[in-house]
N, C-alpha and C positions, 0 to 999 in steps of 0.2 A: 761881756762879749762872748759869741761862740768863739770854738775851735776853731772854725774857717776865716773866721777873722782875724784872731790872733796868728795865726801861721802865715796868712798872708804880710800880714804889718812884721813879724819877725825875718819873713824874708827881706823886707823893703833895707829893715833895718840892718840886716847883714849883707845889704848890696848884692844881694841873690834873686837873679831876674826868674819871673816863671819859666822861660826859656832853659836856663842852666838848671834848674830844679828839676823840671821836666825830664831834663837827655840824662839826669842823674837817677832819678827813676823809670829808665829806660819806657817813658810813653809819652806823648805826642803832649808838644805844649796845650791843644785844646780841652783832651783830656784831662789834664791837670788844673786846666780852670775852671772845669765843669765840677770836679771835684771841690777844688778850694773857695765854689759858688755856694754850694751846697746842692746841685741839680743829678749829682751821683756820690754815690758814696766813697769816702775816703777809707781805705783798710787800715786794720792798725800796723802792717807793714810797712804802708807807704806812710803813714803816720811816723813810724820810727826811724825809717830811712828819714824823711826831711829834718827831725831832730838831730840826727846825727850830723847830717850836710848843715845844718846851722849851728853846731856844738852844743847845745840845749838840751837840758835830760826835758822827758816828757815830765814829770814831775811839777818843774818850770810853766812849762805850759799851759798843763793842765789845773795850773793853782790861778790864772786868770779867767778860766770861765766862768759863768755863772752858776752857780751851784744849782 
């Protein structure tokens, strides 16, 4: 799986709407699914902020993508 994948499915899993994710990364819920589409880039800021808002080290994360 990509990154965008998995971050999506870790929010589903931690009952974290794009919506709550979004206002937590202060930008617009569009922007953040265009981002978590893959249609813009995700920074690794906003990458670290959502790890944190789901308790998750990136480590986590980053050990389910595809190598």
């Amino acid at each position: 799986m990509n990154i965008n994948t998995i971050l999506k499915c870790n929010l589903i899993t931690h009952n974290i709407s794009q919506k709550e994710a979004a206002q937590y990364l202060h930008m617009s819920p569009s922007s953040l699914s265009k981002k978590l589409s893959g249609k813009r880039a995700l920074f690794l800021d906003e990458f670290a902020a959502l790890c944190k808002l789901m308790k998750i080290s990136a480590d986590e994360l980053l050990e389910k993508t595809d190598a």
